[in-house]
NUVO-24498 format. One record per atom (N, C-alpha, C): residue in one letter; z, y, x. Coordinates in steps of 0.001 Angstrom, whole numbers, plus 500000, padded with zeros to 6 digits. Atoms other than C-alpha are relative to their C-alpha. Layout:
% NUVO-24498
AZYX ...
% end
This chain:
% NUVO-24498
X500889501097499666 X824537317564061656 X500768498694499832 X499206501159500236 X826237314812059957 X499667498613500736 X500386500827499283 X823962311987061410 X500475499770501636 X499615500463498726 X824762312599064882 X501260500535500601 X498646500014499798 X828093312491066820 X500133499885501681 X500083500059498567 X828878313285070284 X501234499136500530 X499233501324499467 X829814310720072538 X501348500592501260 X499603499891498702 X830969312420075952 X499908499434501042 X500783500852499195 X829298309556077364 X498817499932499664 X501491500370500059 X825906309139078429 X499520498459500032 X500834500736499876 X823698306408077175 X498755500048500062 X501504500643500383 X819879305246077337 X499226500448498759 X500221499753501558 X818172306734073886 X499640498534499754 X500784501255500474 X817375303296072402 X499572500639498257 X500504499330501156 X816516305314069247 X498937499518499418 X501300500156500981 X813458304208066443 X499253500950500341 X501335499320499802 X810620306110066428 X500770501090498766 X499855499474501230 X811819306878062820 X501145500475500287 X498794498968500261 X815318307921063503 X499864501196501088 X500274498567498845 X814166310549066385 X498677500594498844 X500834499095501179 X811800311798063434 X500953500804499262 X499515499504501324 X814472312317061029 X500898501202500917 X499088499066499286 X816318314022063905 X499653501331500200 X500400498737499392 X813906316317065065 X499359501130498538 X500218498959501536 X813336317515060885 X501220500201499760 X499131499735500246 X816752317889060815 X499796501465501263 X499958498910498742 X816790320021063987 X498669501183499371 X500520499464500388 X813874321839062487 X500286500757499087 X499548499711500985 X815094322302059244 X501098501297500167 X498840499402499448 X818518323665060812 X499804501217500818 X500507499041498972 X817133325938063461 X498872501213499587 X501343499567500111 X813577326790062943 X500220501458499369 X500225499099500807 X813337330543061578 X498663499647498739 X501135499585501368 X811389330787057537 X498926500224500626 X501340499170499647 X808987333008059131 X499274499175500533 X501263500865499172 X807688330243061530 X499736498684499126 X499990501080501101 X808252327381059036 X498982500115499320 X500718499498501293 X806128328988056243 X499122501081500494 X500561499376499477 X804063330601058842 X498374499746498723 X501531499873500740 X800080331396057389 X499404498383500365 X500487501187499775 X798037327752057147 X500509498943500269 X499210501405499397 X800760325438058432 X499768498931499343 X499706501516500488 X800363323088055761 X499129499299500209 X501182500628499875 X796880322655056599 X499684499269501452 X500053500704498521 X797804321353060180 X499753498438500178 X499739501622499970 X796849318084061495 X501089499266500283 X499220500303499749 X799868317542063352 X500916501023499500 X498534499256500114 X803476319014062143 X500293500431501211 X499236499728499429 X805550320594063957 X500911499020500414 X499022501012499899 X808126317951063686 X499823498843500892 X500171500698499096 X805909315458064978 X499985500288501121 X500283499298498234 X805347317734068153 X501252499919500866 X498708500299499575 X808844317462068648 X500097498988500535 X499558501621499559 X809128313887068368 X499275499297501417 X500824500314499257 X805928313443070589 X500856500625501637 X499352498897498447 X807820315964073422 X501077499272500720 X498670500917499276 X810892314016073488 X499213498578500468 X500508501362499367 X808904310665073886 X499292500273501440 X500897500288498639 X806728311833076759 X501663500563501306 X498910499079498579 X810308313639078956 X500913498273499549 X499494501400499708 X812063309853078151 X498821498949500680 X500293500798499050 X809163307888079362 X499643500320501170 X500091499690499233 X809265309802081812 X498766500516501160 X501580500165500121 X805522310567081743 X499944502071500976 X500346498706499657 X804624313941083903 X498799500288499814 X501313499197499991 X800985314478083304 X500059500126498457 X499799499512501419 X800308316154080108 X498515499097499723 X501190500806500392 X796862314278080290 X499980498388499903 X499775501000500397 X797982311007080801 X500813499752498460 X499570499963501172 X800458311522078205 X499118500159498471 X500494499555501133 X798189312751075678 X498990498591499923 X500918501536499743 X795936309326076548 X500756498985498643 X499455501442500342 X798720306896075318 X500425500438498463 X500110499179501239 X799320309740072295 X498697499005498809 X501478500392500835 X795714308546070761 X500060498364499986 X499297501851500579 X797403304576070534 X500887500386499399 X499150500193501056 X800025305552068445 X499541500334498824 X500674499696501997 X799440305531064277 X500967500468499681 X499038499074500583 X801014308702063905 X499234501290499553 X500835498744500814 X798523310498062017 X499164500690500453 X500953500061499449 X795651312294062999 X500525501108501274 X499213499010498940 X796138313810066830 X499283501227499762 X501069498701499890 X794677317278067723 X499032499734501465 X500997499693499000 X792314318103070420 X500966500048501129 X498903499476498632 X793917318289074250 X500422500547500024 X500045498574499696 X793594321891074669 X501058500444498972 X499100499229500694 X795007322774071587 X501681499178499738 X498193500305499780 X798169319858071723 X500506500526501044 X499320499293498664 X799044321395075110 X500528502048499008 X500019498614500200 X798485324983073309 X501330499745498607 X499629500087500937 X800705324091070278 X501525499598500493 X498172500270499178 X803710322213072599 X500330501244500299 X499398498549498827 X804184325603074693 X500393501152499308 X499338499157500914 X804422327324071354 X501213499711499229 X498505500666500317 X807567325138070655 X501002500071500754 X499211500180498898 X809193326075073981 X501465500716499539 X498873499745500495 X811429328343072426 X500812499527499104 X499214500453501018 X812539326580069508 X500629498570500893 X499140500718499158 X813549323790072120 X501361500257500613 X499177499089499392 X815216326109073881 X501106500364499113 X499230499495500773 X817176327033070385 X500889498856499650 X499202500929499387 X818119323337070136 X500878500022500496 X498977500462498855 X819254322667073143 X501038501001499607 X498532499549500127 X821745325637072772 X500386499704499283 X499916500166501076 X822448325105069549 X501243498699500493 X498821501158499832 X824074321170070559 X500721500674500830 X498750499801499382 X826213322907072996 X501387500459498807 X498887499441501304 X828178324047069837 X500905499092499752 X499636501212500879 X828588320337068658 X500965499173501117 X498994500489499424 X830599319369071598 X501097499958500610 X498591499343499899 X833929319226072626 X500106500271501475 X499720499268498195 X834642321825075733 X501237499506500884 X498890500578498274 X836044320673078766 X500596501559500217 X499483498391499293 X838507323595080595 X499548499978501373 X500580500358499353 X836311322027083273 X497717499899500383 X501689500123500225 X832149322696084154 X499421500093501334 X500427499898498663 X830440322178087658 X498255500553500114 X501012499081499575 X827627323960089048 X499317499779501821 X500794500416498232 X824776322869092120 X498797500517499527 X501390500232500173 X821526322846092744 X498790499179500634 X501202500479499467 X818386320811093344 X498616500075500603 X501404499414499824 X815135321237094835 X498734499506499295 X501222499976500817 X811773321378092878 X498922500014500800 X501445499685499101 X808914320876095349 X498756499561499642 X501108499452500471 X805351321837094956 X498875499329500285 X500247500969498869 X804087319895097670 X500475499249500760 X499504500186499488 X804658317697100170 X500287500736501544 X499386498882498905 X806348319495103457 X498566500336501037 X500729499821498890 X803384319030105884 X499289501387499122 X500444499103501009 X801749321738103101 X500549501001499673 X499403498762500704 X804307324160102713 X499720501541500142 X500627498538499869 X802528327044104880 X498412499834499250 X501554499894500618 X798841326229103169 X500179500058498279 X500320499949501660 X799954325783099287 X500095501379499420 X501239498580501214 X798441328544096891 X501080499907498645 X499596500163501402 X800178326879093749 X501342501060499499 X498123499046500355 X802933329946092005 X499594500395501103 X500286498572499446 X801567332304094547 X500757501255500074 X499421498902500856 X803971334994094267 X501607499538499397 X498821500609500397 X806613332970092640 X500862499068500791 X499283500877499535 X807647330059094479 X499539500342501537 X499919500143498314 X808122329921098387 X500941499113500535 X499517501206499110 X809859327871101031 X501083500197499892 X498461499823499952 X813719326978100928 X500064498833500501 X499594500743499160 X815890324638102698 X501136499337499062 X498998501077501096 X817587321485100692 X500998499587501608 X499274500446499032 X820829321349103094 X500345498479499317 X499965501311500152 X821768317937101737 X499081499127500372 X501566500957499990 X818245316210101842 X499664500410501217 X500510499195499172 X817829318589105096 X498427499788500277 X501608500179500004 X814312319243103990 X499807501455499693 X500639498747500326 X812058322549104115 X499157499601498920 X501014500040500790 X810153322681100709 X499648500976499479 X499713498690500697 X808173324853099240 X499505499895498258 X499952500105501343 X808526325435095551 X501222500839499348 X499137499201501026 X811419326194093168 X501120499118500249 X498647500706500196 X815317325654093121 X500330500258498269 X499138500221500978 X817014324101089930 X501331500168499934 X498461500111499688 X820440325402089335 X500584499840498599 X499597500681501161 X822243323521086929 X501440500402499587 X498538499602500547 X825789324033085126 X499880498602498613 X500093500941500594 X827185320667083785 X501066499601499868 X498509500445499759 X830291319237082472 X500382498851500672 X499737500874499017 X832742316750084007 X499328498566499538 X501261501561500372 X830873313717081622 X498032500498500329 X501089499974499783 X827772314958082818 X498798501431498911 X500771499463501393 X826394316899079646 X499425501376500204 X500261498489499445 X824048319989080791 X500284501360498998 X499455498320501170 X825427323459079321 X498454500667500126 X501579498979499774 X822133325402080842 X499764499799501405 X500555499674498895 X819988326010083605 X499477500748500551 X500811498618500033 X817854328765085730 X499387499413500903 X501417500023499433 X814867328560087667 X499853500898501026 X500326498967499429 X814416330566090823 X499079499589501429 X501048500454498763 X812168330405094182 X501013499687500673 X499285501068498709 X813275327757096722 X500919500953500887 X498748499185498854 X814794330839099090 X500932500499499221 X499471499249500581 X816693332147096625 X501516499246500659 X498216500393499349 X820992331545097598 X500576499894498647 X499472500293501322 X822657329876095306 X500915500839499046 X498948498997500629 X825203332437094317 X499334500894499348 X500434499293500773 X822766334647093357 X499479499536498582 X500203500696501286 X822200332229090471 X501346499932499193 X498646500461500968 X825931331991089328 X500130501063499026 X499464499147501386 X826328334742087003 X499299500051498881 X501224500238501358 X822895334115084885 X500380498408499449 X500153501374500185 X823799330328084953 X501472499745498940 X498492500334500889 X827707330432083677 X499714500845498904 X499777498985500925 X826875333430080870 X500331499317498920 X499317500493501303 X828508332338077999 X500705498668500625 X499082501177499765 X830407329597079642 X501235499812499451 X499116499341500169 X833234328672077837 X501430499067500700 X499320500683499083 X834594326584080644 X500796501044500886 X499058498965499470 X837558328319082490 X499446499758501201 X499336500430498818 X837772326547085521 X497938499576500869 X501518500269499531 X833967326188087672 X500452499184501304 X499872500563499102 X833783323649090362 X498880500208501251 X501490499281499508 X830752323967093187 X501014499871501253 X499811500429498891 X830240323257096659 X500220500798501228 X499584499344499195 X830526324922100013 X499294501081500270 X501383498453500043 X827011326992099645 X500520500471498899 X499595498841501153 X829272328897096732 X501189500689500843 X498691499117499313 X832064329956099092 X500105500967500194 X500154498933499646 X832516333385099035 X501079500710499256 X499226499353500378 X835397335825098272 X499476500881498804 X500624499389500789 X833175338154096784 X499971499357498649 X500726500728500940 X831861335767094178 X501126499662499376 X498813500167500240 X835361334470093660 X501050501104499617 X499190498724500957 X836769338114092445 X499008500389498881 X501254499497501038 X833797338748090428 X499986498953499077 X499876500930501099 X834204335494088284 X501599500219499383 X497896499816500331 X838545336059088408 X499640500996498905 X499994499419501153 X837617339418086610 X499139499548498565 X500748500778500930 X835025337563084050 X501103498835499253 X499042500653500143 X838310335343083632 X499615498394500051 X500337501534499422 X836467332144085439 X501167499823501449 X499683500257499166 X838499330234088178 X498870499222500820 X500925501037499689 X835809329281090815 X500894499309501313 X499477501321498695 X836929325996093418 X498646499478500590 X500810500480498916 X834944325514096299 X500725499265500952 X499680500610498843 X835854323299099156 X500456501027500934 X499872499819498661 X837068324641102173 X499336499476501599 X500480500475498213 X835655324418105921 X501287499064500653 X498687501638499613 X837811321259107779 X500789501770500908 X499123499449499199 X838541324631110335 X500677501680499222 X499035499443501294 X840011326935107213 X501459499744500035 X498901500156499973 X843748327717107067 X500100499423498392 X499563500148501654 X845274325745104178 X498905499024499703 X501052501161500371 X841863323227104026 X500628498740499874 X499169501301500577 X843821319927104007 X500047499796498652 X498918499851501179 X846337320683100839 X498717500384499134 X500676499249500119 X843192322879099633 X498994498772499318 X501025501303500284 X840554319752099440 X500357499004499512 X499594501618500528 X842149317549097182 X498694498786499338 X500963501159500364 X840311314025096699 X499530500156498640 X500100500162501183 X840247314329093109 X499390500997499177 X501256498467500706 X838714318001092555 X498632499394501321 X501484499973499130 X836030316823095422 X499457499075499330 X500531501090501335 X835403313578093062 X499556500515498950 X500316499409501176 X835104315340090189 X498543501266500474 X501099498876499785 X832664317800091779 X499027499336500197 X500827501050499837 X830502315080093358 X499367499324498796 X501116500123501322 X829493314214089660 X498869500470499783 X500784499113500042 X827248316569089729 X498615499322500161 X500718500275498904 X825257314947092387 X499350498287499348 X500535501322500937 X825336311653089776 X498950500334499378 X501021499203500734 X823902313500086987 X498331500388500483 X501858499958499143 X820569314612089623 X499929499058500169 X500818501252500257 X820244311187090271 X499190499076499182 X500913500768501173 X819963310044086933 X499027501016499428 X501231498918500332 X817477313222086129 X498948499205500780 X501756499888499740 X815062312157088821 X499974498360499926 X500241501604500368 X815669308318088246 X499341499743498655 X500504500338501431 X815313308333084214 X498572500772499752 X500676499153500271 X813280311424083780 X498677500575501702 X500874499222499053 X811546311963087567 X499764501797500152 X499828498140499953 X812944315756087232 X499541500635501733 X499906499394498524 X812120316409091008 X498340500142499981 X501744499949499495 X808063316215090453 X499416500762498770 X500663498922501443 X806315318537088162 X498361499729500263 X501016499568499875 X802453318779087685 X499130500662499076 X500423498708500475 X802674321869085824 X499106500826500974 X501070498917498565 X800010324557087416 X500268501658499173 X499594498573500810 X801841327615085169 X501720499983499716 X498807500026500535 X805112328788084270 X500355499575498832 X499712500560501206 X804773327973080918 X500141498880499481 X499511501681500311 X804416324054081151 X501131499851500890 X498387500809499684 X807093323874083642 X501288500046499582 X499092499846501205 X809595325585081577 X499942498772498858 X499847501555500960 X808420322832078980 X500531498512500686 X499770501013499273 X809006320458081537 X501541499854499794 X498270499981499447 X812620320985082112 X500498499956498938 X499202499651500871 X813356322143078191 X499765498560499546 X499719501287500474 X812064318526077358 X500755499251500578 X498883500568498963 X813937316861080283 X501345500036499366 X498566499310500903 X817216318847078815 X500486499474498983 X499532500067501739 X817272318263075221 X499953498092500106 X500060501609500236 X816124314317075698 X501161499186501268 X499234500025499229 X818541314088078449 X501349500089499115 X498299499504501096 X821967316036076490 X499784498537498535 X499859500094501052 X820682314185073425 X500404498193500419 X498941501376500024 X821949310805074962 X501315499513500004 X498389500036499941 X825028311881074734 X501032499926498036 X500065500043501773 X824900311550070777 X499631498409499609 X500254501129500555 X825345308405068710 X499319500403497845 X500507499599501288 X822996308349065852 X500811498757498703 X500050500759500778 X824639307349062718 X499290500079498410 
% end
């Protein structure tokens, strides 16, 4: 991908219209399997593929969560003829994976830290007075407890894995009660960060021989009443971990990652894979 060049710093996309076109036919081009490319009728589509791209990343930078508002301000731009609601919603959700191939894909293009930290955020559904009456993910999502925010919500925890400039490797998705540890071994898989950082809800011996043999070092904090906590808690691995906690800020500041008004698994997955890719991809200077 000769055009673009990773920074290790995050900026702002200030990107053209036209150079996030040429990006996302490059990314197409590069990725996309033949078979779906040169699928039956494609050429006869109103909208590309490509544009669907471009359109995906514009609505997860302006930070737009309704797929209906979004699709509103869609029908002012002169970008050729749109489709119908139903079927642009039905046509994004069939791009989720090739997002998904993306996003991994740039993890290739940048240079590995021997350093990668690991938290998580909460995803709520509702607001709290609601958490024993909501219906929404039935089955899927239920009530958990944000110790930082010390809030009961009910919905879904985000658990993230991110380097020390910020740059997300991957993520997983699980119901609000879930314990964070039980997310660490789906979240690091292919990590090719040695060294994992992570907070005091990862503390556990267990978890900490089970990554040693995987040949990860995980660093958690210590309790203040822990032998050896002093020497143990140095300022400069707790700084470096506390990044983390930047990074979610600027998710639900730029992007509003903390509010969804998906009503299926399948747009909120889109939710997050656009978030992701238009997120990582500010970490690229287009030349």
């Amino acid at each position: 991908m000769s055009h673009l060049k990773y920074t290790a710093k995050s900026h702002h996309l200030q990107w053209s219209l036209h150079q996030l076109s040429q990006i996302c036919h490059h990314f197409y081009q590069n990725y996309c399997p033949d078979s779906f490319k040169h699928r039956r009728n494609v050429g006869s589509a109103k909208v590309s593929d490509v544009s669907l791209l471009v359109l995906l990343l514009l609505q997860a930078e302006l930070g737009i969560t309704s797929q209906r508002h979004f699709y509103k301000i869609c029908r002012l731009f002169p970008y050729g003829r749109l489709l119908e609601r139903s079927r642009f919603n039905r046509r994004s959700r069939q791009l989720i994976w090739l997002v998904q191939l993306i996003r991994k894909a740039m993890n290739d293009r940048i240079n590995p830290d021997d350093i990668a930290i690991i938290d998580s955020f909460p995803l709520p559904l509702c607001q709290p007075v609601r958490n024993h009456r909501a219906s929404i993910f039935k089955g899927k999502a239920d009530i958990g407890y944000n110790a930082s925010k010390h809030l009961w919500f009910y919905g879904f925890k985000v658990h993230m894995l991110v380097t020390l400039s910020g740059y997300i490797l991957n993520y997983v998705v699980t119901a609000a009660s879930v314990h964070d540890i039980r997310a660490v071994h789906d979240l690091i898989s292919g990590c090719q960060q040695s060294v994992i950082l992570a907070d005091l809800g990862y503390l556990s011996h267990e978890l900490k021989d089970d990554l040693a043999q995987e040949g990860y070092v995980l660093w958690t904090p210590l309790r203040q009443n822990m032998v050896g906590a002093r020497r143990h808690n140095h300022w400069k691995l707790m700084a470096m971990r506390r990044t983390i906690e930047t990074r979610f800020s600027e998710l639900a500041r730029l992007f509003d990652i903390e509010h969804t008004l998906a009503r299926g698994l399948t747009g909120l997955q889109l939710r997050l894979e656009q978030i992701v890719l238009a997120y990582n991809l500010s970490y690229f200077e287009f030349n």
